[in-house]
Backbone atoms as SQL, in Angstrom:
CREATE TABLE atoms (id INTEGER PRIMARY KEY, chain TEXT, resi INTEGER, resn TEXT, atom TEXT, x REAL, y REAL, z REAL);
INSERT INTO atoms VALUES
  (1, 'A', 1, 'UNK', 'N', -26.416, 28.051, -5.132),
  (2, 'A', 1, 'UNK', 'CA', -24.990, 27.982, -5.266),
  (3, 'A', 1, 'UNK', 'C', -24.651, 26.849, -6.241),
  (4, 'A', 2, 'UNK', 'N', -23.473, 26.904, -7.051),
  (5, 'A', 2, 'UNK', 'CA', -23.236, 25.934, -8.184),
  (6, 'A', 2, 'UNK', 'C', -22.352, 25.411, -7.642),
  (7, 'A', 3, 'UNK', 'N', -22.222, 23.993, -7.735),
  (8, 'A', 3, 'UNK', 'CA', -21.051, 23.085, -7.257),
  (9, 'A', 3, 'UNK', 'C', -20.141, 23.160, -8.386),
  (10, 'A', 4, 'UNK', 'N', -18.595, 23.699, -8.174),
  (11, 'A', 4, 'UNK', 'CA', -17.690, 24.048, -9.255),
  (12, 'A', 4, 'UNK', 'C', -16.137, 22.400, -8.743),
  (13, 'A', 5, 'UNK', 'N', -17.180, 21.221, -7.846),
  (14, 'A', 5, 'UNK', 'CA', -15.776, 20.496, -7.789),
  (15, 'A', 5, 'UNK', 'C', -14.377, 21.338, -7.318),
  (16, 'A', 6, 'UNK', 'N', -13.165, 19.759, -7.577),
  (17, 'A', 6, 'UNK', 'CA', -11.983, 20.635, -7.345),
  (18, 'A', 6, 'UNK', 'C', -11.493, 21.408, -7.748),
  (19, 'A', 7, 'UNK', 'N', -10.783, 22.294, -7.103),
  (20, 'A', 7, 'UNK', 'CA', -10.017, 23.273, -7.811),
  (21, 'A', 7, 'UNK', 'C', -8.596, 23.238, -8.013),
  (22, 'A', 8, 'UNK', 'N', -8.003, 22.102, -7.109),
  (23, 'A', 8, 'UNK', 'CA', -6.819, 21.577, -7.235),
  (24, 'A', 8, 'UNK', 'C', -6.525, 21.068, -8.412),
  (25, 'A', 9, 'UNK', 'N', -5.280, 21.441, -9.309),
  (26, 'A', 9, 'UNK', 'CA', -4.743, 21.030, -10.721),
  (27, 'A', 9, 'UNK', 'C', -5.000, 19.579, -10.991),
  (28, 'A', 10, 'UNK', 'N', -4.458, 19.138, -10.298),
  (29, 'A', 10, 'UNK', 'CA', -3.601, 17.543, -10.241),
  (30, 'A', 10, 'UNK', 'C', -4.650, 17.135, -10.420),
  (31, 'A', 11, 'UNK', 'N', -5.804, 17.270, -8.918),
  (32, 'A', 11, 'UNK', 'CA', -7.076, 15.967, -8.595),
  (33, 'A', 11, 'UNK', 'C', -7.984, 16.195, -9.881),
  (34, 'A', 12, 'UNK', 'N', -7.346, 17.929, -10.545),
  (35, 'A', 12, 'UNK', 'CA', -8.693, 17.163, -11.621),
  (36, 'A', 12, 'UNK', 'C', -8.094, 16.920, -12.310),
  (37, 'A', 13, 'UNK', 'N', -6.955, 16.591, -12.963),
  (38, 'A', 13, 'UNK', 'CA', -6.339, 16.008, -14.050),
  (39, 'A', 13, 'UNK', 'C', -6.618, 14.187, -14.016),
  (40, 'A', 14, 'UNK', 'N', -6.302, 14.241, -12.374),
  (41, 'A', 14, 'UNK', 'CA', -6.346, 12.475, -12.043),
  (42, 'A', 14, 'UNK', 'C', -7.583, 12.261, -12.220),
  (43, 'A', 15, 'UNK', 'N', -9.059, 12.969, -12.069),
  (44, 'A', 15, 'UNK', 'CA', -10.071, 12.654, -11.802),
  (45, 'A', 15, 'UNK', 'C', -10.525, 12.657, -13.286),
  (46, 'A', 16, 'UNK', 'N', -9.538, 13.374, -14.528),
  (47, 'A', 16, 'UNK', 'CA', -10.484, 12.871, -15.271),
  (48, 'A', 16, 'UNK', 'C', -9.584, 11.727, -16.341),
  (49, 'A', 17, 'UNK', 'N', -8.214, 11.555, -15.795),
  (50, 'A', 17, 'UNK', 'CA', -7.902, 10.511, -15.625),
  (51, 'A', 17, 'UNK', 'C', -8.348, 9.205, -15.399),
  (52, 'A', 18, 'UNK', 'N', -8.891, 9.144, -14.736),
  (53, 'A', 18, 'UNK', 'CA', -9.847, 7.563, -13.900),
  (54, 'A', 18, 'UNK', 'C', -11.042, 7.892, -15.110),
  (55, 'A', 19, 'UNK', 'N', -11.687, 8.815, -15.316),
  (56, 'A', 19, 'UNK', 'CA', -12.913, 8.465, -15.973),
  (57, 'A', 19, 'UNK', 'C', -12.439, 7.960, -17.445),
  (58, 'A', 20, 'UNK', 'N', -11.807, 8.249, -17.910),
  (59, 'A', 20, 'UNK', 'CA', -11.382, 8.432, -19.432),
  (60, 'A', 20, 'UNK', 'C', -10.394, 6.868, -19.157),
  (61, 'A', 21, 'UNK', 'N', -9.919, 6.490, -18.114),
  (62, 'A', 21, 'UNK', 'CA', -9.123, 4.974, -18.051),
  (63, 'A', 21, 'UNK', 'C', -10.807, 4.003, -18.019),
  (64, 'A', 22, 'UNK', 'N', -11.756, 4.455, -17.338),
  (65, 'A', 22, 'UNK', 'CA', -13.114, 3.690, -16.699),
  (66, 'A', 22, 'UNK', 'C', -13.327, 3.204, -17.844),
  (67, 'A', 23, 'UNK', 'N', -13.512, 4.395, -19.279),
  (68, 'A', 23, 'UNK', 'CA', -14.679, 4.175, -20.109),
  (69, 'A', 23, 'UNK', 'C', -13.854, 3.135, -21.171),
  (70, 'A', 24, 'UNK', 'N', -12.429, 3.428, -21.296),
  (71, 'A', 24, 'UNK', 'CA', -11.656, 2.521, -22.380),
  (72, 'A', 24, 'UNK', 'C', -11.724, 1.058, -21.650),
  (73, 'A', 25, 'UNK', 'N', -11.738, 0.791, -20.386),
  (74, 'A', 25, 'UNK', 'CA', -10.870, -0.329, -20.358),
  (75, 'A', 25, 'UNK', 'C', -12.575, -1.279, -19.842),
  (76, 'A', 26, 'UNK', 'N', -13.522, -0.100, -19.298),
  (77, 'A', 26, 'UNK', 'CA', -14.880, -0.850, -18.929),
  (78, 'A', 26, 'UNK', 'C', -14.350, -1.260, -17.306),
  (79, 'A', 27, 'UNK', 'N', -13.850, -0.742, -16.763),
  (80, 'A', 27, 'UNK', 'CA', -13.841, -0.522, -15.066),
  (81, 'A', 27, 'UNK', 'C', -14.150, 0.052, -14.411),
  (82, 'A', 28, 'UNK', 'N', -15.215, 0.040, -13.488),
  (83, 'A', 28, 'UNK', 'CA', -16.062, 1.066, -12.665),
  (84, 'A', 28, 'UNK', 'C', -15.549, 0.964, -11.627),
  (85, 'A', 29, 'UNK', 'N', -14.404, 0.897, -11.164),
  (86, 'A', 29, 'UNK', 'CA', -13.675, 0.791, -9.619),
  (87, 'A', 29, 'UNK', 'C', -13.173, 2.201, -9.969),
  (88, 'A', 30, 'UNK', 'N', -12.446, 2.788, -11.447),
  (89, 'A', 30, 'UNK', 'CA', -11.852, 3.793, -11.655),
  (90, 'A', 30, 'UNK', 'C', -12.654, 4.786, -11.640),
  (91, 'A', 31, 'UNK', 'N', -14.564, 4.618, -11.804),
  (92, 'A', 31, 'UNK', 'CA', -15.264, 5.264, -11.823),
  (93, 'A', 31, 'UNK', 'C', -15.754, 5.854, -10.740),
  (94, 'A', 32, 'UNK', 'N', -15.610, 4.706, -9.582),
  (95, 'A', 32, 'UNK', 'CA', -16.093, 5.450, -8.657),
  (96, 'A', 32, 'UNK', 'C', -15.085, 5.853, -7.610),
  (97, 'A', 33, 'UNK', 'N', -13.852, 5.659, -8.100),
  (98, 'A', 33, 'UNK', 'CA', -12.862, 6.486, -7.490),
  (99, 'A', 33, 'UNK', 'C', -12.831, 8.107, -7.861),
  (100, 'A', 34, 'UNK', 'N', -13.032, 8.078, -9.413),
  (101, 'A', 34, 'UNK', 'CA', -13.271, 9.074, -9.354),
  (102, 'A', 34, 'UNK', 'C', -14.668, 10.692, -8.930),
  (103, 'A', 35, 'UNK', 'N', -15.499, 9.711, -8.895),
  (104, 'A', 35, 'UNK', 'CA', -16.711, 10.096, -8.273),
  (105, 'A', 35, 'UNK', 'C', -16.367, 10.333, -6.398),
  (106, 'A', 36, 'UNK', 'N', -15.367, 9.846, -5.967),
  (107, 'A', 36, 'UNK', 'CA', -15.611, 9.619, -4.418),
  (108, 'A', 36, 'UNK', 'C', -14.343, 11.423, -4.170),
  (109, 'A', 37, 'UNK', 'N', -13.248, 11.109, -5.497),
  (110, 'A', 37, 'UNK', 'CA', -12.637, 11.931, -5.294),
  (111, 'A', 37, 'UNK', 'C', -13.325, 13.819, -5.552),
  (112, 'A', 38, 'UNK', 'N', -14.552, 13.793, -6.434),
  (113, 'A', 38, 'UNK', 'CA', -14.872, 14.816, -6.788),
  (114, 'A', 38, 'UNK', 'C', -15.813, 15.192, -5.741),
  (115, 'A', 39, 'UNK', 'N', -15.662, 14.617, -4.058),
  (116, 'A', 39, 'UNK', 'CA', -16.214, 15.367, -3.235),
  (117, 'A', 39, 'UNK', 'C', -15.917, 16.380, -2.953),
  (118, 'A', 40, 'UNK', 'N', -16.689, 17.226, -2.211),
  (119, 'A', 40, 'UNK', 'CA', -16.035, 18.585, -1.205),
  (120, 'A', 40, 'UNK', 'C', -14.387, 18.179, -0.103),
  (121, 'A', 41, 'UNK', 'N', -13.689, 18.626, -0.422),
  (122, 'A', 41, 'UNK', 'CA', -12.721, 18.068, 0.582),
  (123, 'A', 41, 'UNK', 'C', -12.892, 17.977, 2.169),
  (124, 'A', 42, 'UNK', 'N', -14.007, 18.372, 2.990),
  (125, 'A', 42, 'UNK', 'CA', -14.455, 18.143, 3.886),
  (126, 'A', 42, 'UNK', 'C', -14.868, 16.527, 4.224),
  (127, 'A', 43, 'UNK', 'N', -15.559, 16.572, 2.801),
  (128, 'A', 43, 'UNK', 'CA', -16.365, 14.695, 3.135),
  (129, 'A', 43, 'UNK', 'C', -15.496, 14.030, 2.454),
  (130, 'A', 44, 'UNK', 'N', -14.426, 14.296, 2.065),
  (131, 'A', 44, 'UNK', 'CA', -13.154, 13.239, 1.468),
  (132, 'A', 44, 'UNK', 'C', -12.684, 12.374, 2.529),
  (133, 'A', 45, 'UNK', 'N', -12.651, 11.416, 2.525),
  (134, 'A', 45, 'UNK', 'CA', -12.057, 10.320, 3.590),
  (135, 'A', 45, 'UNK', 'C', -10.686, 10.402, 4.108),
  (136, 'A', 46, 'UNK', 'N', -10.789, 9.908, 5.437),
  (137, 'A', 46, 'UNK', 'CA', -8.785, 10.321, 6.125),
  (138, 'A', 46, 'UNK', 'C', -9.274, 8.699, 6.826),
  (139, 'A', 47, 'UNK', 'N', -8.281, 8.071, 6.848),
  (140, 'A', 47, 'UNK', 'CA', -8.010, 6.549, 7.119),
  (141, 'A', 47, 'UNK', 'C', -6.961, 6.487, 7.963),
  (142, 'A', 48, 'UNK', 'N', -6.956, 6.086, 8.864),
  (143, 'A', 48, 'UNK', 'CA', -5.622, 5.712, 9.901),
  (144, 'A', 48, 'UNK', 'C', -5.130, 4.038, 9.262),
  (145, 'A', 49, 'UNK', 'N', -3.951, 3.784, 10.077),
  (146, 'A', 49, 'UNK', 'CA', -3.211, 3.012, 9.419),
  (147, 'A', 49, 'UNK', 'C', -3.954, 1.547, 9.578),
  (148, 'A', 50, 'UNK', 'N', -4.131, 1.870, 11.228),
  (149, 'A', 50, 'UNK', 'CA', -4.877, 0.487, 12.168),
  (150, 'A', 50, 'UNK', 'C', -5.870, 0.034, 10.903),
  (151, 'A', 51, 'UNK', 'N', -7.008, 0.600, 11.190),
  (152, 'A', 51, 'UNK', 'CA', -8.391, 0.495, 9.969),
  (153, 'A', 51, 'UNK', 'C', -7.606, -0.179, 8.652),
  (154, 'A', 52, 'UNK', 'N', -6.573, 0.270, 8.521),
  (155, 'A', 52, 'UNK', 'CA', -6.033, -0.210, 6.576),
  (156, 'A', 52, 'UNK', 'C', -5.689, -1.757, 7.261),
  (157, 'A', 53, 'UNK', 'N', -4.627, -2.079, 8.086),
  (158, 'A', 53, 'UNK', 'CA', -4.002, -3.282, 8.571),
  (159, 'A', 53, 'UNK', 'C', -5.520, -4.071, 9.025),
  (160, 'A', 54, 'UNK', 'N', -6.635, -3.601, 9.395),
  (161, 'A', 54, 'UNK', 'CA', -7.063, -4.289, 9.787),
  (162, 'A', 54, 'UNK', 'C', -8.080, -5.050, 8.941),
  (163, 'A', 55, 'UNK', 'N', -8.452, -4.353, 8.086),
  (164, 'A', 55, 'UNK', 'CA', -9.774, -4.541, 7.080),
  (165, 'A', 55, 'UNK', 'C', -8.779, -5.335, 5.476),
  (166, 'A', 56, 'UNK', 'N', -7.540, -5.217, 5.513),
  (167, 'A', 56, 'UNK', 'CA', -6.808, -5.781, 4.670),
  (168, 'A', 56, 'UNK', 'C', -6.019, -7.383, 4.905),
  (169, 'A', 57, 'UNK', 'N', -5.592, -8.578, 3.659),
  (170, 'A', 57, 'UNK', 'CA', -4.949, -9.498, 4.034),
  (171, 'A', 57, 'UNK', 'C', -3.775, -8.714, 3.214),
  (172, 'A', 58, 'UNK', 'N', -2.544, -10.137, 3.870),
  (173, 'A', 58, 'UNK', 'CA', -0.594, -9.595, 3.374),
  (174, 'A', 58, 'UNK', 'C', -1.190, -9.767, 2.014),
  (175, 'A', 59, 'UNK', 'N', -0.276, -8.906, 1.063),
  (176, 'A', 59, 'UNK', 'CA', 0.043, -8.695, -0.193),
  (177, 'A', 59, 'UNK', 'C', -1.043, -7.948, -1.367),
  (178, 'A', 60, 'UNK', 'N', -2.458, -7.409, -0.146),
  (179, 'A', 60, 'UNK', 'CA', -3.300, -7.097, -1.279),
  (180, 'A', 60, 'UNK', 'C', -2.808, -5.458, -1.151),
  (181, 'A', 61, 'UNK', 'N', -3.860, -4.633, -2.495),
  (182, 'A', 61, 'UNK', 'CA', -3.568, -2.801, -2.634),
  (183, 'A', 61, 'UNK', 'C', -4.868, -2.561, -2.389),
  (184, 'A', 62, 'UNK', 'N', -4.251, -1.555, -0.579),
  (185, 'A', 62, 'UNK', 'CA', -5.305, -0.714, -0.141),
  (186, 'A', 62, 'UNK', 'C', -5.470, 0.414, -0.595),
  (187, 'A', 63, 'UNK', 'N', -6.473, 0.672, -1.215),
  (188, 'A', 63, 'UNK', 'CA', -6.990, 2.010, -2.105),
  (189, 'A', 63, 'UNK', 'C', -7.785, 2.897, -1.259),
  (190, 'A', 64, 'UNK', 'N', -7.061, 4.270, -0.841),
  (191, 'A', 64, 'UNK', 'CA', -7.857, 5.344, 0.392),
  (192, 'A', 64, 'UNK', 'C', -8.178, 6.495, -0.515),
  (193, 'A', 65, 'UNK', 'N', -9.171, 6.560, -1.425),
  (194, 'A', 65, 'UNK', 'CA', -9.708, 7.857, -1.653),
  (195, 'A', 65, 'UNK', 'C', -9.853, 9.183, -0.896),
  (196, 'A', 66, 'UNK', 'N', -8.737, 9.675, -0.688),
  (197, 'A', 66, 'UNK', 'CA', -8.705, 10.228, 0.886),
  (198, 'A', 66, 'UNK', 'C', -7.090, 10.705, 1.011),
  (199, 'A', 67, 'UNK', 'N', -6.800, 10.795, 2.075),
  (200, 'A', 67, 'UNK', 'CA', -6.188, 10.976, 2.866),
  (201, 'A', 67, 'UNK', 'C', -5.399, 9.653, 4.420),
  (202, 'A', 68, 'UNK', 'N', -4.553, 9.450, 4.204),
  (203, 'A', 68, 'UNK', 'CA', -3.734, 8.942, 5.057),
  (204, 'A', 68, 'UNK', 'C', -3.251, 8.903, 6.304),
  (205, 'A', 69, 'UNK', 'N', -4.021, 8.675, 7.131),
  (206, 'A', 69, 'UNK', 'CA', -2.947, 9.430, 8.469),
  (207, 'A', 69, 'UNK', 'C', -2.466, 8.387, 9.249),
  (208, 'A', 70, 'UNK', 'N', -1.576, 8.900, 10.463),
  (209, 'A', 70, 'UNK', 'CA', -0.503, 7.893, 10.269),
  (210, 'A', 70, 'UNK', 'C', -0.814, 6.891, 11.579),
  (211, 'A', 71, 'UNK', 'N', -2.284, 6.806, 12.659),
  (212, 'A', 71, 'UNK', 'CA', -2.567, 6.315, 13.938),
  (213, 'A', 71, 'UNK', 'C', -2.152, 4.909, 13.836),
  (214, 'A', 72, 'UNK', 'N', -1.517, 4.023, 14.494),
  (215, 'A', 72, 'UNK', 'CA', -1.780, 2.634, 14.298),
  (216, 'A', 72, 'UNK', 'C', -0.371, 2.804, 13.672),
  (217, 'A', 73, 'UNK', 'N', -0.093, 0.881, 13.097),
  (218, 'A', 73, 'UNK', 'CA', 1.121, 0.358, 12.571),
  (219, 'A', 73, 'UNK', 'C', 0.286, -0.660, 11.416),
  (220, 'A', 74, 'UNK', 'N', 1.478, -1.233, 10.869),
  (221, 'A', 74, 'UNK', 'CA', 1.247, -1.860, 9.894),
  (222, 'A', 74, 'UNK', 'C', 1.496, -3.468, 10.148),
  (223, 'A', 75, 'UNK', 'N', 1.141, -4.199, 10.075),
  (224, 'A', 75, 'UNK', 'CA', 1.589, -5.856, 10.576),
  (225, 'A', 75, 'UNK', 'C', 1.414, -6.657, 8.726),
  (226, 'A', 76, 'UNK', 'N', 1.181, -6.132, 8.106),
  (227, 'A', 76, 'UNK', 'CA', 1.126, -7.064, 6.723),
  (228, 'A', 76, 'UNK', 'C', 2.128, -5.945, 5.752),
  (229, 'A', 77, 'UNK', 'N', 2.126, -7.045, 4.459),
  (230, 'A', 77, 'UNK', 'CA', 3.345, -6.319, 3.677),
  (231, 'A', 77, 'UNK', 'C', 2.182, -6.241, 2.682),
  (232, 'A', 78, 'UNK', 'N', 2.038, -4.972, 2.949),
  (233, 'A', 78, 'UNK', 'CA', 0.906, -4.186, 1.909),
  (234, 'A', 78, 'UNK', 'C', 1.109, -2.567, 0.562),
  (235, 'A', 79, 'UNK', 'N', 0.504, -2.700, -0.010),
  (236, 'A', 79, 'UNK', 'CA', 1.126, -1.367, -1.200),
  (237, 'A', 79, 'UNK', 'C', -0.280, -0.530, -0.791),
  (238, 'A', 80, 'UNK', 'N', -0.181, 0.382, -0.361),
  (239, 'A', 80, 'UNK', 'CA', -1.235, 1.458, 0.056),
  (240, 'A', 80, 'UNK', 'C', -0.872, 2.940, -0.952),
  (241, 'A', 81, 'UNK', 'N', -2.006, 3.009, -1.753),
  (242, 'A', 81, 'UNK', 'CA', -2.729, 3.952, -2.591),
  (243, 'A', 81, 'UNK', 'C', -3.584, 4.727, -2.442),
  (244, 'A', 82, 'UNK', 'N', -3.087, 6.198, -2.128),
  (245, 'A', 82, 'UNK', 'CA', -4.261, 7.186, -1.661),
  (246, 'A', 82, 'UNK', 'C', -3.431, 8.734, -2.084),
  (247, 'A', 83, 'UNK', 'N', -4.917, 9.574, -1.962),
  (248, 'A', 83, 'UNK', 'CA', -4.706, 10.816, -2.591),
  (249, 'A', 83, 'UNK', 'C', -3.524, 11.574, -2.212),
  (250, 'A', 84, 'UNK', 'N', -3.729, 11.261, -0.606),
  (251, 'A', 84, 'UNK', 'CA', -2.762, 12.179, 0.318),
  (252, 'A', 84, 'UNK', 'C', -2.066, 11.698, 1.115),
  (253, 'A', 85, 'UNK', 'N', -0.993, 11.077, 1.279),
  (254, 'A', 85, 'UNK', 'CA', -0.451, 11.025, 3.027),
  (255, 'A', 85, 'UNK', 'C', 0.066, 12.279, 4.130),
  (256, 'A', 86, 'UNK', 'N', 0.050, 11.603, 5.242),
  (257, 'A', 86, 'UNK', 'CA', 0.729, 12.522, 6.254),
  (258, 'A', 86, 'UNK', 'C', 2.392, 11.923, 6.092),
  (259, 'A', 87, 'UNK', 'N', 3.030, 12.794, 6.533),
  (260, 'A', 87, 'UNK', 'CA', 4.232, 12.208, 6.215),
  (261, 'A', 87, 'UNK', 'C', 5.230, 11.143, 7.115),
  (262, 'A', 88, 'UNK', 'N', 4.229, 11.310, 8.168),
  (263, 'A', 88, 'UNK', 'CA', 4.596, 10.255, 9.504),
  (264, 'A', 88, 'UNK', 'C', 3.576, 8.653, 8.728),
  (265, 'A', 89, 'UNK', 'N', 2.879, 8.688, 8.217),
  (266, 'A', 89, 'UNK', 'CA', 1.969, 7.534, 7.574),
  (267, 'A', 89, 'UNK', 'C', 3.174, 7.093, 6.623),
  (268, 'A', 90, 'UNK', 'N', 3.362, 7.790, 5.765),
  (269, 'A', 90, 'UNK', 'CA', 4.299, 7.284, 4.899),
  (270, 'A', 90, 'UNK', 'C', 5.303, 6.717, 5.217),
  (271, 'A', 91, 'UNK', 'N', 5.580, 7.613, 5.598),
  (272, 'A', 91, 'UNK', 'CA', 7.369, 6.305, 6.628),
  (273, 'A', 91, 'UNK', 'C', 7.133, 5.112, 7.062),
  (274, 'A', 92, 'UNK', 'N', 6.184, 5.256, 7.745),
  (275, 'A', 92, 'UNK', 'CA', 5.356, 4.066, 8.371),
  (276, 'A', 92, 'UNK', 'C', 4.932, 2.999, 7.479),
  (277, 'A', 93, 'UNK', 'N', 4.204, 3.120, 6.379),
  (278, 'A', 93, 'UNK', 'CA', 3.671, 2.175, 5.395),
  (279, 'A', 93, 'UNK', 'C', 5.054, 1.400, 4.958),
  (280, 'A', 94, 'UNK', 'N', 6.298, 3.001, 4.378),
  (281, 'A', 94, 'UNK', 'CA', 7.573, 2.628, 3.362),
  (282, 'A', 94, 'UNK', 'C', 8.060, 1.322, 4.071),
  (283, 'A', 95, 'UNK', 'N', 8.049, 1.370, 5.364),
  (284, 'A', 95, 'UNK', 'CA', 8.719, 1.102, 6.113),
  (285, 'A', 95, 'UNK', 'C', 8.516, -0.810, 6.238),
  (286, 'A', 96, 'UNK', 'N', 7.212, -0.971, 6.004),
  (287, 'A', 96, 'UNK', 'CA', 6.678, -2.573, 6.361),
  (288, 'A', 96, 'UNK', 'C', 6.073, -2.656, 4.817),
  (289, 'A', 97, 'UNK', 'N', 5.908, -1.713, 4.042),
  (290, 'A', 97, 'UNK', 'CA', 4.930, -2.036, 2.661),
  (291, 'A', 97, 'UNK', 'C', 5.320, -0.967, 2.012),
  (292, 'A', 98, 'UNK', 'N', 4.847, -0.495, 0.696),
  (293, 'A', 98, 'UNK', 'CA', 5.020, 0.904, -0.212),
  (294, 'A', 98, 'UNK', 'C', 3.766, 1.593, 0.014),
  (295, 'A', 99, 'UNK', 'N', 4.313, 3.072, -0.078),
  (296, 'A', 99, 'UNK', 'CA', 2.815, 4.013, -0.083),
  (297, 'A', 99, 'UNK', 'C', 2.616, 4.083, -1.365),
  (298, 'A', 100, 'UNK', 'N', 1.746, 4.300, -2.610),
  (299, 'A', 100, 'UNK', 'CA', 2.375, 5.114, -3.934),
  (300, 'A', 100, 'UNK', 'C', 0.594, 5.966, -3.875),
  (301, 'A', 101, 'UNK', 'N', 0.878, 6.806, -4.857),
  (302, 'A', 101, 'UNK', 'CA', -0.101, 7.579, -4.921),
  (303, 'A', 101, 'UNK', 'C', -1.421, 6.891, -5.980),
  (304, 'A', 102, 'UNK', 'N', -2.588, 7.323, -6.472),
  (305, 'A', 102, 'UNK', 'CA', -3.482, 6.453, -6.901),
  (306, 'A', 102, 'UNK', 'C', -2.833, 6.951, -8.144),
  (307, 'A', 103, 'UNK', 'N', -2.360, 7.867, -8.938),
  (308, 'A', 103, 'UNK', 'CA', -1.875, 7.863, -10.463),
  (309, 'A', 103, 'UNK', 'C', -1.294, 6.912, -10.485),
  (310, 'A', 104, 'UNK', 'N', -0.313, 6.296, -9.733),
  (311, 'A', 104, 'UNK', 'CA', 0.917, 5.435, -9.699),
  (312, 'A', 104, 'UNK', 'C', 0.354, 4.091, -9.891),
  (313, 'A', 105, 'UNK', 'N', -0.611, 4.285, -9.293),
  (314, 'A', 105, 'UNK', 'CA', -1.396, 2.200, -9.061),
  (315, 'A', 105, 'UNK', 'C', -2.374, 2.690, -10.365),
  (316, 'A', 106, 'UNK', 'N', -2.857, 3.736, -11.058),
  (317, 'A', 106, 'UNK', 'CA', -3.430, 3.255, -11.838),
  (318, 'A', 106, 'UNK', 'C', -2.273, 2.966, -13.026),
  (319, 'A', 107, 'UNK', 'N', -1.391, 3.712, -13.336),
  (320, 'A', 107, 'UNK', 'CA', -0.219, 2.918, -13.975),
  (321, 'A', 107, 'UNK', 'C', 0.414, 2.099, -14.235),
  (322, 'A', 108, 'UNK', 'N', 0.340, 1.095, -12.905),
  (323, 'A', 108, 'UNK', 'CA', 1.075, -0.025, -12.640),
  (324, 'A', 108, 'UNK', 'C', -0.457, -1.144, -12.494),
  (325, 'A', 109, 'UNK', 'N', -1.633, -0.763, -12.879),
  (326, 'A', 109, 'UNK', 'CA', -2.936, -1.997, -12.278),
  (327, 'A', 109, 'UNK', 'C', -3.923, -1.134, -13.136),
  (328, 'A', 110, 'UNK', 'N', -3.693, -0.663, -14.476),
  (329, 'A', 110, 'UNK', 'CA', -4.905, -0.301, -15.089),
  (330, 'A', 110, 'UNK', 'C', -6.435, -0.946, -15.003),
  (331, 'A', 111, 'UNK', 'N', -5.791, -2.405, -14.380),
  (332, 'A', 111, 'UNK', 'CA', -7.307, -3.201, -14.595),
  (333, 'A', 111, 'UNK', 'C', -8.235, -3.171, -13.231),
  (334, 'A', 112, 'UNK', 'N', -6.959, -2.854, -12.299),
  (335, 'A', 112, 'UNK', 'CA', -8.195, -2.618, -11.221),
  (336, 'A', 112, 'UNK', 'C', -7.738, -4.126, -10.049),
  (337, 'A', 113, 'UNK', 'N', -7.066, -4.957, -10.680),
  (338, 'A', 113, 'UNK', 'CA', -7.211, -6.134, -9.789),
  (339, 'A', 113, 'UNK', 'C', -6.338, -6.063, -8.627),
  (340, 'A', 114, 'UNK', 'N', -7.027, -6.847, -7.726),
  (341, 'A', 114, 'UNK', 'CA', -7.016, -7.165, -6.282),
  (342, 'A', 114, 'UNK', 'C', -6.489, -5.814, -5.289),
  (343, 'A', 115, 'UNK', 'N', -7.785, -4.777, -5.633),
  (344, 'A', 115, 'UNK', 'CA', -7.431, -3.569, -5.001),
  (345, 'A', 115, 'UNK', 'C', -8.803, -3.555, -4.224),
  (346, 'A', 116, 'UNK', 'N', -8.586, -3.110, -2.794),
  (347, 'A', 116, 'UNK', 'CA', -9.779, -3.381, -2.239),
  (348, 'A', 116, 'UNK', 'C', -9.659, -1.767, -1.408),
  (349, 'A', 117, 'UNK', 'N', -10.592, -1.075, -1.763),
  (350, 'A', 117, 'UNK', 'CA', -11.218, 0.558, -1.196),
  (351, 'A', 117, 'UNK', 'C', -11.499, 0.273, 0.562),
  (352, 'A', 118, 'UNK', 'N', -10.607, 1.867, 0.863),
  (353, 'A', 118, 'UNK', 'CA', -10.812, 1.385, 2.292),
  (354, 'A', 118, 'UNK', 'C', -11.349, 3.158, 3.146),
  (355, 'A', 119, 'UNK', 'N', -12.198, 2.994, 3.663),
  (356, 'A', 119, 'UNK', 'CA', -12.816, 4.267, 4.023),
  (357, 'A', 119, 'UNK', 'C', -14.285, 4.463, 3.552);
């Protein structure tokens, strides 16, 4: 069987997005975001909120290659970046911190700094 990746528009636009930002700017955080994203969507990561609040300090960007879901609360004022949210997560994040999607943080943090991968 041939592995044909995503088939979703977007993730491969973003995915080859990150590689083509990796190779100009010489950042392998974008690289292996995009490598984590070109899994099977089965082994793609889902992160509850607790795990993000907990493994994170106030003011840094939690990066979830993955999926979002919404278990737990938020106690720091954090910007959380990931493929997917649930829409109960989101409220939740908007609510104490910003959700934005990973196009968005690579827009606004081409370089990659003080983003710490969670999942």
């Amino acid at each position: 069987m041939n592995r044909t990746g995503p088939t979703n528009e977007h993730l491969q636009q973003l995915i080859m997005e990150l590689r083509e930002l990796s190779r100009e700017k010489n950042v392998l955080l974008w690289k292996r975001i995009a490598d984590d994203l070109e899994r099977p969507s089965r082994n793609r990561r889902s992160v509850n909120i607790y795990k993000i609040d907990q493994y994170t300090r106030d003011g840094e960007i939690a990066l979830v290659p993955g999926k979002v879901l919404s278990v737990g609360s938020l106690t720091k004022k954090l910007t959380v970046a990931a493929f997917q949210f649930s829409q109960e997560a989101r409220e939740k994040i908007n609510g104490m911190g910003k959700a934005i999607t990973i196009h968005e943080l690579v827009r606004e943090n081409p370089a990659g700094k003080n983003v710490r991968i969670i999942g």
